[in-house]
Every structure is written in C-alpha cells, then in structure tokens.
C-alpha positions in Angstrom: 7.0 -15.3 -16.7 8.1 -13.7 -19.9 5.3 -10.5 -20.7 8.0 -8.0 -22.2 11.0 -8.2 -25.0 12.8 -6.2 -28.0 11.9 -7.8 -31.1 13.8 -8.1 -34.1 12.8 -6.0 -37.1 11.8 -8.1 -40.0 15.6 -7.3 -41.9 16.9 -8.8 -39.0 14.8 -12.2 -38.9 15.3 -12.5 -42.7 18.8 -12.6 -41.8 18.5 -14.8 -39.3 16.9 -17.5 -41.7 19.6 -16.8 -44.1 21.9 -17.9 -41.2 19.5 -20.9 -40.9 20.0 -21.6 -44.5 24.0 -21.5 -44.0 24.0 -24.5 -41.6 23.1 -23.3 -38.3 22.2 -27.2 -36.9 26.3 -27.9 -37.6 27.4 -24.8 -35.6 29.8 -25.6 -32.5 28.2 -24.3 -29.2 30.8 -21.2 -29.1 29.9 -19.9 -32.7 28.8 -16.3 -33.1 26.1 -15.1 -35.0 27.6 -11.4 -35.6 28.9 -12.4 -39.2 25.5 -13.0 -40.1 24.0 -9.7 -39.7 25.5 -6.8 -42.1 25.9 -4.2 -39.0 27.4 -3.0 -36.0 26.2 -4.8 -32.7 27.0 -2.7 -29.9 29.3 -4.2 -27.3 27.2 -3.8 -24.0 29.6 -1.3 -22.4 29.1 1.0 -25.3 25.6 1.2 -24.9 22.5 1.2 -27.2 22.3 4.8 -29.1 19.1 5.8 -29.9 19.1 5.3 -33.4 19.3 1.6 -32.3 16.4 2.1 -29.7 13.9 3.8 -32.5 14.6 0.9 -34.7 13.1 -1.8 -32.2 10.4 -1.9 -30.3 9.2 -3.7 -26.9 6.5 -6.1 -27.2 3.8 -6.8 -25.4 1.3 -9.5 -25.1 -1.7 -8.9 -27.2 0.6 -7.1 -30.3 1.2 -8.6 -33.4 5.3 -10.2 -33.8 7.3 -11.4 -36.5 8.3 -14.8 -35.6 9.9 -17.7 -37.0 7.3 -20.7 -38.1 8.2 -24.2 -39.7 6.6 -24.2 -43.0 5.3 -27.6 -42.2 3.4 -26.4 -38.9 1.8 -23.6 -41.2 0.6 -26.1 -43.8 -0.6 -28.5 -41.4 -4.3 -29.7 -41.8 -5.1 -29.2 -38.1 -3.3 -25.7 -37.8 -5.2 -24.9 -40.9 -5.7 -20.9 -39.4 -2.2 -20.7 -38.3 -1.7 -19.3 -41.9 1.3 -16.4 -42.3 -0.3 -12.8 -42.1 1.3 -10.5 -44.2 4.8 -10.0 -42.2 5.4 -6.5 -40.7 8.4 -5.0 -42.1 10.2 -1.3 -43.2 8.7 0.0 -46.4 12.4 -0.3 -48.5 12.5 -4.5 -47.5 12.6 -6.9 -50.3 10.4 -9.7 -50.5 13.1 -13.1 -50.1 11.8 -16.5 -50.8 12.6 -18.7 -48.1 15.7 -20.0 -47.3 16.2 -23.7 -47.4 17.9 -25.4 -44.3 19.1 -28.7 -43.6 16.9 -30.9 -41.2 18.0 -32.7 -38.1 19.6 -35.4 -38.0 16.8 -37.9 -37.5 14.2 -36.2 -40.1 10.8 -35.0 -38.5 8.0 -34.3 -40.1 7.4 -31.3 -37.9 10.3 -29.8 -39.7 10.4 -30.1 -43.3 12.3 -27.8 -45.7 12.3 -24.3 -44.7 11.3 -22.2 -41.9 9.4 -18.5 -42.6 8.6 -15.4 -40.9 5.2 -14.9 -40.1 3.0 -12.4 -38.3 1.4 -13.7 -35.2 -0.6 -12.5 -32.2 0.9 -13.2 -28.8 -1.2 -14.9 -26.7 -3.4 -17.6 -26.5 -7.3 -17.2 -26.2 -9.2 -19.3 -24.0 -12.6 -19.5 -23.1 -12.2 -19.9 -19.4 -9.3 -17.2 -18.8 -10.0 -13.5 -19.9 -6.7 -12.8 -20.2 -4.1 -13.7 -22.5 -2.1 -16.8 -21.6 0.9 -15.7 -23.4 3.6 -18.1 -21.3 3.4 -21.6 -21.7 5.1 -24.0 -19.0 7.3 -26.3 -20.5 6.4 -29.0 -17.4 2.8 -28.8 -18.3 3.6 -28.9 -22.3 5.2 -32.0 -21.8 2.7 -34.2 -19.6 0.9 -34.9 -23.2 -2.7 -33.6 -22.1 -4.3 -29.9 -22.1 -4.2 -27.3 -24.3 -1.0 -27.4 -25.3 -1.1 -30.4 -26.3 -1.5 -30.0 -30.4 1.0 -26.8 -30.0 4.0 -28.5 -28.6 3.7 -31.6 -30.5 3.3 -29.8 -33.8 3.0 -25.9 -33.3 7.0 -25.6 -31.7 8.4 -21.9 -33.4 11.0 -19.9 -32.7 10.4 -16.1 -31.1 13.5 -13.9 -32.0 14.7 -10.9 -29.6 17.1 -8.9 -28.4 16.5 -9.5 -24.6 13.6 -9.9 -22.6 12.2 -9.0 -19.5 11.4 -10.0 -15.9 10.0 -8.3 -12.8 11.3 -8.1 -9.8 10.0 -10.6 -7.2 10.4 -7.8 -4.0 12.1 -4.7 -6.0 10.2 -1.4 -6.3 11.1 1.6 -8.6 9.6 5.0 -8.9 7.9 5.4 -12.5 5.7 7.5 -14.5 4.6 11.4 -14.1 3.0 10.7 -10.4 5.8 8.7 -9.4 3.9 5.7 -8.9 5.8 2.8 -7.0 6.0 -0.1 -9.8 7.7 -3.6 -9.4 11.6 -3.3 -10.8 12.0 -4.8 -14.3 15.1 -6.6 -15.3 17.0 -7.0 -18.8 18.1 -9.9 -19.9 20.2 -10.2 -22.4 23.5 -12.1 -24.2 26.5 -10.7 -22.9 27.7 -9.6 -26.6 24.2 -8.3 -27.1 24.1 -10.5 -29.8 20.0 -12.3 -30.7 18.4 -15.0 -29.0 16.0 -17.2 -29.9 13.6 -18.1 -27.7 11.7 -21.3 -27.9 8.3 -20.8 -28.3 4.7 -22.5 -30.0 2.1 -21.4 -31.8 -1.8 -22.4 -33.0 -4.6 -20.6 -35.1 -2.4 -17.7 -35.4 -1.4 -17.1 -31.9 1.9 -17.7 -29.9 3.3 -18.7 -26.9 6.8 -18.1 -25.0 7.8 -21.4 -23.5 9.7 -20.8 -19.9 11.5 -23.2 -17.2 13.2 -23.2 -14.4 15.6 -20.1 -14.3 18.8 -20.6 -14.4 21.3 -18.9 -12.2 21.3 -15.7 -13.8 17.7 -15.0 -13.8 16.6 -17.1 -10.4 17.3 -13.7 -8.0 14.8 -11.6 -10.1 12.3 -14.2 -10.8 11.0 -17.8 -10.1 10.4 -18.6 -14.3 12.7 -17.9 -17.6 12.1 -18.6 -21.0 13.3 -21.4 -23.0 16.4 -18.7 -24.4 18.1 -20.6 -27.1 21.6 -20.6 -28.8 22.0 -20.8 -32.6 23.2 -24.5 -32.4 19.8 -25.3 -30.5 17.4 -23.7 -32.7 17.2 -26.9 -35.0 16.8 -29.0 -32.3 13.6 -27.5 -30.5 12.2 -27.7 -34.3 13.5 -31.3 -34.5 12.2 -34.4 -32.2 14.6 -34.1 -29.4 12.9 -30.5 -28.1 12.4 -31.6 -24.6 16.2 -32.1 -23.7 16.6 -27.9 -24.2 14.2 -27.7 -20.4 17.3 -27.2 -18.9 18.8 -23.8 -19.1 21.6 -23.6 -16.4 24.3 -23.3 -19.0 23.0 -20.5 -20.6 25.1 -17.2 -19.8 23.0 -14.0 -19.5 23.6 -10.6 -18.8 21.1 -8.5 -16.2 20.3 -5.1 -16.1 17.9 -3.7 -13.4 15.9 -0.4 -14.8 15.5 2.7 -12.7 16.6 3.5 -9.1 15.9 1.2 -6.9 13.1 2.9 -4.4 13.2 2.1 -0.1 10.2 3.0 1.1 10.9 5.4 4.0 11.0 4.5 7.5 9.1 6.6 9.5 11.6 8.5 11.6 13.5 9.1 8.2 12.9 12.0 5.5 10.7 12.4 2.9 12.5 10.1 -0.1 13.4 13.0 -3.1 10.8 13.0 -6.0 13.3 13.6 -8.8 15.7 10.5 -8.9 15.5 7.1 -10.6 12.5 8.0 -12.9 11.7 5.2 -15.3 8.4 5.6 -18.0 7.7 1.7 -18.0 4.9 2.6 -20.4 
C-alpha cells in the first residue's frame, strides 16, 4: 500500500514531458534521465540539503498532485469531469504547450498525441467506503469487472515522484512530542535518486496508485509495492501492452528506514531513554 511520496514540482514534470517529447518509448532500459533535468541530483551518499527538501513536498491521500494525464483520457466523452485543473506550480513558471511524443508501436487510441500535467485529487470516492481508496490492485484492475473497470481500460496516467513510502509490517519508532510508538516508515527510492514514475489511473478528477506484488527490495517492509516505472516503460503502461509491467522483480530500489528503531522493554530491563530516534511523521 502506497499512502505517502515526494512529488515533483510542476518545473520538474514539465521537464519530464519534454523528455517524453525527445523519444523516451526508444530509450534502452539502462538510459538515464539526469540530462533531462537542468540541475544537480544529489547522489544518495551526499544527502538531500534542505534547500532540496523545502522544494518538495510529501503527499498524502486526499491533497491535490500534479500528475501526468494522456490528453486523450482527458478528452474522452465518458471521463468528461476528468478535465485538467489549473496545474499547481511556482509563481516565476512559464506556461509550455504540450510536448508532442511519439506513440507506441501498435497505435492506441488511449494514447494519442501528447500527454499533459494536470491537477488531480488522490483518491477515489465511493459510496460504500468512507475513506479514500487511493491504491488500486493491479490483480483486481485486470479481472475486467468493478470499479476500476473504465479507469484501467481508459483512465491509465502516470504519478511522478521522488520515492515513496511504506510502513513497516512489525517495526515501531518513537515519533512526535509525546513520543508516541508509530509503525516504522521506509523510503524507497532509485539508487541515483533519480524520478520514477509510477503507474497509476485516474477518473472524474481523481487518482489512483496502481501496486503489485513487491519485489525483492520492498517484500521485507511490506506485502504490496507500486507499479514503479522506468523511463523506457512509461509509453508502454500508456500504450496497449500495460499489463505485462505487473511484474516488478527487476526493478532496483534503494531503502531507507526513518527514525530509530524502538524495542519495547522487557520488564526486568530499564526504562528505554526518551531522547533518541525522534522522527515528526506529521
């Protein structure tokens, strides 16, 4: 279950589609994405200043994101509320026209000419669920039948971040001013930091993250990952042949636990200390 990630600043995602534009469906699987962003990507032994951190923010279910839509799922008839909001971005952006891409290599007409950034909510609304479902199993997309239905067949977009985020099956942290006992969360990210796309769909102006199996890297933390994308892949969960990208076990990611790790004390052992591994999850 994916409820937490960084998200890419709208500069960012503009680039991104820029680097669609450039031919990212004929990149080989061990291209990198650094030239197309005009900065500095910290290498992960260097370290995130906080400059960096400022810059981007965690997401939660519920908050409005700037993902990446197909124009053709925007303009469909049946997605007719799925329209772009105004896209969040810093007040010295430029407005870009979209940037034409090429399509895949059998045409679809889920993806047709260009792909845009557009402000959607995470999370699905459902009359039967209070909550938010803002994960969407890629088992139960495929079967054909419930409500995701419509989205996968027509509503697949792409969810840009930095890394996301997992809790801990078993691990505990101390957290917040009462040092509360919180379930650990883990970072997952490329190991050159570089952005991942994460497969995801969307429908009346709401999104989903789409998870699977986890893979090797992620399967000790939690039982679910999301669909986490290379640049060569992005066409192709646009394109027809979406469902072949269920299986993640080749994807490489780095993972970071957060905080100290707490053990509850025993009861012939000492009081644990109040003052190490404090992490504000909130």
């Amino acid at each position: 279950m994916c409820g937490r990630f960084t998200a890419l600043t709208y500069e960012e995602i503009e680039e991104a589609i820029e680097g669609f534009g450039f031919g990212l469906g004929a990149w080989p699987s061990d291209s990198s994405q650094s030239e197309f962003f005009n900065k500095d990507i910290p290498d992960l032994d260097e370290g995130r200043n906080a400059d960096w951190e400022d810059a981007h923010e965690d997401v939660y279910p519920g908050r409005q994101v700037n993902i990446i839509v197909p124009r053709s799922c925007l303009e469909s008839a049946d997605n007719s509320e799925n329209l772009p909001r105004t896209p969040k971005r810093s007040p010295d952006s430029q407005s870009v026209e979209p940037v034409q891409f090429p399509g895949p290599a059998q045409p679809s007409e889920l993806v047709q000419h260009s792909v845009v950034p557009a402000t959607l909510t995470w999370g699905y609304k459902q009359d039967w669920q209070q909550k938010l479902i803002y994960n969407t199993r890629i088992e139960s997309a495929l079967s054909g039948k419930g409500m995701w239905k419509w989205s996968i067949e027509h509503g697949r977009c792409i969810v840009p971040a930095w890394r996301f985020y997992e809790l801990h099956e078993s691990e505990k942290v101390l957290a917040g001013p009462r040092h509360r006992v919180y379930r650990r969360y883990y970072s997952f990210e490329f190991p050159n930091f570089e952005p991942m796309f994460m497969a995801g769909v969307c429908q009346n102006g709401r999104f989903s993250v789409v998870t699977t199996e986890p893979n090797d890297c992620v399967r000790g933390v939690h039982n679910r990952m999301p669909i986490v994308l290379q640049p060569h892949e992005v066409m192709q969960w646009l394109g027809p042949d979406y469902a072949e990208l269920a299986d993640r076990s080749g994807i490489e990611l780095a993972a970071q636990g957060l905080g100290e790790l707490y053990v509850a004390p025993s009861e012939d052992s000492e009081k644990a200390s109040d003052d190490g591994g404090q992490l504000s999850l909130f």
